[in-house]
N, C-alpha and C positions, 0 to 999 in steps of 0.2 A: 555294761556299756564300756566298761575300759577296756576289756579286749578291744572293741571295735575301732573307739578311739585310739587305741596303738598304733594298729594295721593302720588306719589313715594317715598318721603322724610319720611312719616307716615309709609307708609308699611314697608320703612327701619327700621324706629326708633323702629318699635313693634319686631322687632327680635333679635335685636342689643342687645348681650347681658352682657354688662356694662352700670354703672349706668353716664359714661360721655363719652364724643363723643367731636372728633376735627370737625372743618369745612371741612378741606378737603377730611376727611372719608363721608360726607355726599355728598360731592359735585363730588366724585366718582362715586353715583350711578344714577346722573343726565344725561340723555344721550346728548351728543355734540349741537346737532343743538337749545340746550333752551339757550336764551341769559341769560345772567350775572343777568342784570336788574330785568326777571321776577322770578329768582332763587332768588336773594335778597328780591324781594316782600314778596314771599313766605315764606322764612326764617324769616320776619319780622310780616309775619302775624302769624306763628307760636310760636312766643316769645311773640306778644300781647296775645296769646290764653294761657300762659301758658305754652305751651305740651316742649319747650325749654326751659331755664333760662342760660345766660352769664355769663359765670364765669369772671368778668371782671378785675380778675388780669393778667390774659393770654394775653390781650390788643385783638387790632381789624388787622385786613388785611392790607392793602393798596390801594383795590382796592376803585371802586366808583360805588357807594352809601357803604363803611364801613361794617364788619359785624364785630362780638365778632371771636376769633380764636377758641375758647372750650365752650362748653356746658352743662351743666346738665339736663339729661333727666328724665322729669316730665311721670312716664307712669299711672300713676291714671288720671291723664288729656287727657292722650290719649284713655284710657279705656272710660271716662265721652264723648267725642266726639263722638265716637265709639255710645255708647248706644243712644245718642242725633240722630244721623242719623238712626238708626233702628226704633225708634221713632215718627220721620216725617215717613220716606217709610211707618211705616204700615197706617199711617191716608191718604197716597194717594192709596192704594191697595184695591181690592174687598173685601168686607167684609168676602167673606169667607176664606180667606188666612190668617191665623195667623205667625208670624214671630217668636214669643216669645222665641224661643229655638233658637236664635241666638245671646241672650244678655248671653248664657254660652260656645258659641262658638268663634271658631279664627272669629278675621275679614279675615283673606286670604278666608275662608269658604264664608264669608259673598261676597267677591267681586267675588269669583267664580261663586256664583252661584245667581247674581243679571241679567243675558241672560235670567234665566228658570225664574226668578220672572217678570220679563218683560212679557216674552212669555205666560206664564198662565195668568199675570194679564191682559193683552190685549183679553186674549183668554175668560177667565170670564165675562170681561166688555162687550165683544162682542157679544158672545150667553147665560148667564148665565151659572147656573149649570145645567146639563143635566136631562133630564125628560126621555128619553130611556136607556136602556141597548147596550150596542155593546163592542166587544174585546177589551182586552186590548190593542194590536196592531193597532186601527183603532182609538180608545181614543185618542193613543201618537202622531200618527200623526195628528192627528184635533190641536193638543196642540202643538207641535214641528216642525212638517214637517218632523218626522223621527221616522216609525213606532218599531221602536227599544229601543229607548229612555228610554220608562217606565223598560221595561224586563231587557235591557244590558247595558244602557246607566247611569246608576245612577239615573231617573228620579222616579220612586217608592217610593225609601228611600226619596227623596225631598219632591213628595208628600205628603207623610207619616206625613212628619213633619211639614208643613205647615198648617198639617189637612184636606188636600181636596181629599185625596184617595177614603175615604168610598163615596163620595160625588157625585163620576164620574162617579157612574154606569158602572163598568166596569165589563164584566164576562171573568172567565177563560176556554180559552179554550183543555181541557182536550188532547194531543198526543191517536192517536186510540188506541182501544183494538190489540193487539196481538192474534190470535186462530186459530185453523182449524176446518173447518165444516165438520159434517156428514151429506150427505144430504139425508140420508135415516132416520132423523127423522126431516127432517124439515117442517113435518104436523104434527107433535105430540102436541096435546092441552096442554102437560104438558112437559116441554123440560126442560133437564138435564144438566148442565155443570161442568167441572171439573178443579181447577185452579190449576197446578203445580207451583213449587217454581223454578225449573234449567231446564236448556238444559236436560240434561241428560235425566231427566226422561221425558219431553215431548216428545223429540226424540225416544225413546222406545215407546210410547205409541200414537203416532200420525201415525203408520202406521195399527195399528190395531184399528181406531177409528171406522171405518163404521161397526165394529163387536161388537162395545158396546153400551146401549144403553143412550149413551151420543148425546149432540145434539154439542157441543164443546167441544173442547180441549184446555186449557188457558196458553198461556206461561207468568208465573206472574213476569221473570225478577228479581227475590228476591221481594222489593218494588215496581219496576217501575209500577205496572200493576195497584197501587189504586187509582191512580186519572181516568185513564182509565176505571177503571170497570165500571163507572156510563156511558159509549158511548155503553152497551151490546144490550140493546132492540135499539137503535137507530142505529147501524150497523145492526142486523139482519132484521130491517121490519116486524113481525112477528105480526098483528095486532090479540089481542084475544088470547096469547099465554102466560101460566106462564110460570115464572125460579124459579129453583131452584138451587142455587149453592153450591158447595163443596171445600175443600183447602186441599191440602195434600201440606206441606214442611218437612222440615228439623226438625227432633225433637231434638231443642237446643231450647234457651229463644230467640235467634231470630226468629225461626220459628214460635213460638206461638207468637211471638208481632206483626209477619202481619197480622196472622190470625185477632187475637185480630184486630188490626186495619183497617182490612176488615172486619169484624164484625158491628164494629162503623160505617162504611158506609152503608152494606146492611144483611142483615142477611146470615150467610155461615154458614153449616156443615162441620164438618170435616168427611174425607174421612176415616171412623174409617177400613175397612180392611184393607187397606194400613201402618197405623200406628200400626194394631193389626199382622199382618206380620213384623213387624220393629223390635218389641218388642222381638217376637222369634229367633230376629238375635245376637249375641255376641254385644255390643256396642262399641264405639271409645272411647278414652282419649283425653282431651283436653276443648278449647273454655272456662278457665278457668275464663276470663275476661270477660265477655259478662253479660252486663244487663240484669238483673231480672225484670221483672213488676208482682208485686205478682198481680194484679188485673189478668191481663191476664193467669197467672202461672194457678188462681185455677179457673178460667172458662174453661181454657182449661181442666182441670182434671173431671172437673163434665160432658164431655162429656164420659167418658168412664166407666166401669164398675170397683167395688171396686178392683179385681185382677189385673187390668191395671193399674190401678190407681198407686197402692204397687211398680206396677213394675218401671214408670213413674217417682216417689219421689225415687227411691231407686239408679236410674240411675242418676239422677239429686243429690243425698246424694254421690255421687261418683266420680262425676265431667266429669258423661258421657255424649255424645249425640249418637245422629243418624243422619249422611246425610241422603240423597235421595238416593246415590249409593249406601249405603246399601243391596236394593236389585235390585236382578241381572235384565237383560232386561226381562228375562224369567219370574223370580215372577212380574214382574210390566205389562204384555201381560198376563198372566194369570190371575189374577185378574181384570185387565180392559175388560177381556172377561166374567169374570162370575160374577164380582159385580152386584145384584139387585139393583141402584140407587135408585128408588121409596122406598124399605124397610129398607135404612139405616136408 
């Protein structure tokens, strides 16, 4: 029991925040069933170590075995402890697990999360580091018994830091695409898609799909849709079949930075008469605050022609944009009817 009661009495003393402490404030956070005995052991081993010093004009207790009444706490000797056991644990841990970023952390950190160093270290010494790919989900429970851990549980960030994330082979896996099929082109050797930005405009435009010659219709959710865009050929099946895709949103500096960063993933056009209809509409005021990425700002401009272009810097020189509401259900059905996709 005097281990135990140490660890309590340390954990105390590292919060405790004055530079001296009575006996009985320490013997407060001792729970009832630790005898006297090994609480004084304790106390005693803690004053050989330093981490206490007795103020010894305060005198001692009465009780037996005696202890000093008041203290002075030594917290650089409890710091020096502290790094002495982080020290040992890493020379008994799998080599691939580094500790080292816990000599600038709390120890509360360090005793929290000594279950998951357990658990991994058992788990490494057990099968090594992994030589296949599988889920993150399927990883965490091989590691935890609780397929949640890595994603919800804090377990990630731990990895992270111990170093053994990249190590685990773990792959992500992607939430499905969103879209509706037309399946009056789903023989077409060269298949067309169209990725909107809002409800809105899908909803307009998903009743008239089997009349374009699009092969989908993409509800891109704002963001949500780009880690899913890479599941399009793996939902559809379509062996021997190109894509080509397109992006119409919202023309503000958010809309061109998903573009943009659907770009970076796979190559997208933008759905230039959609955006060349926009242009002819009056524009909004506002979204005054909204991130600029000049990178994406002037890729997005090199897709359009120099009159569009004028029009584009001049809305943006004015603090305009364009939703997607913009235009009516009527211009967004008449144009998904008569877009040539293949000639944009």
């Amino acid at each position: 029991m005097r281990v135990v009661t140490e660890e309590l009495v340390l954990h105390f003393l590292q919060k405790y925040p004055r530079r001296t402490i009575s006996l009985v404030e320490i013997e407060n956070v001792i729970p009832g069933g630790i005898e006297y005995r090994d609480f004084a052991d304790s106390m005693k081993r803690l004053m050989a170590d330093g981490v206490v010093v007795p103020i010894s004009s305060q005198g001692t207790n009465q009780a037996q075995p005696p202890l000093p009444i008041r203290y002075r706490i030594h917290k650089q000797k409890m710091q020096a402890d502290f790094f002495e056991r982080i020290r040992k644990r890493q020379l008994s841990l799998h080599p691939g697990i580094n500790i080292e970023h816990y000599f600038k952390g709390s120890e509360a950190k360090w005793n929290r999360e000594q279950v998951w160093l357990d658990q991994l270290d058992s788990y490494l010494k057990a099968f090594g580091l992994p030589k296949t790919e599988t889920s993150v989900w399927e990883r965490s429970y091989e590691i935890m018994g609780d397929e949640k851990w890595i994603r919800d549980g804090g377990g990630g960030a731990f990895l992270q830091q111990v170093g053994v994330y990249e190590k685990l082979q773990m792959m992500e896996l992607a939430e499905p695409l969103r879209f509706a099929l037309n399946p009056r082109r789903i023989q077409d050797a060269q298949c067309y898609h169209l990725i909107v930005e809002n409800k809105t405009t899908y909803d307009a435009l998903v009743d008239i799909l089997p009349e374009t010659d699009l092969l989908t219709l993409i509800y891109g959710a704002g963001k949500g849709f780009l880690n899913s865009i890479t599941q399009l050929e793996k939902q559809l099946h379509l062996e021997g079949a190109s894509h080509t895709l397109y992006y119409f949103g919202d023309l503000d500096f958010e809309g061109i930075t998903i573009w943009h960063l659907l770009n970076q993933r796979r190559p997208a056009s933008l759905a230039l008469p959609f955006y060349q209809a926009l242009l002819d509409k009056p524009f909004h005021q506002g979204k005054e605050n909204q991130r600029k990425d000049l990178r994406a700002y002037e890729q997005f401009l090199q897709s359009f022609l120099a009159a569009d272009q004028e029009k584009i810097q001049n809305l943006f020189a004015k603090q305009g944009y364009y939703p997607q509401e913009a235009l009516s259900i009527q211009d967004l059905q008449h144009m998904g009817r008569t877009t040539q996709w293949k000639s944009i």
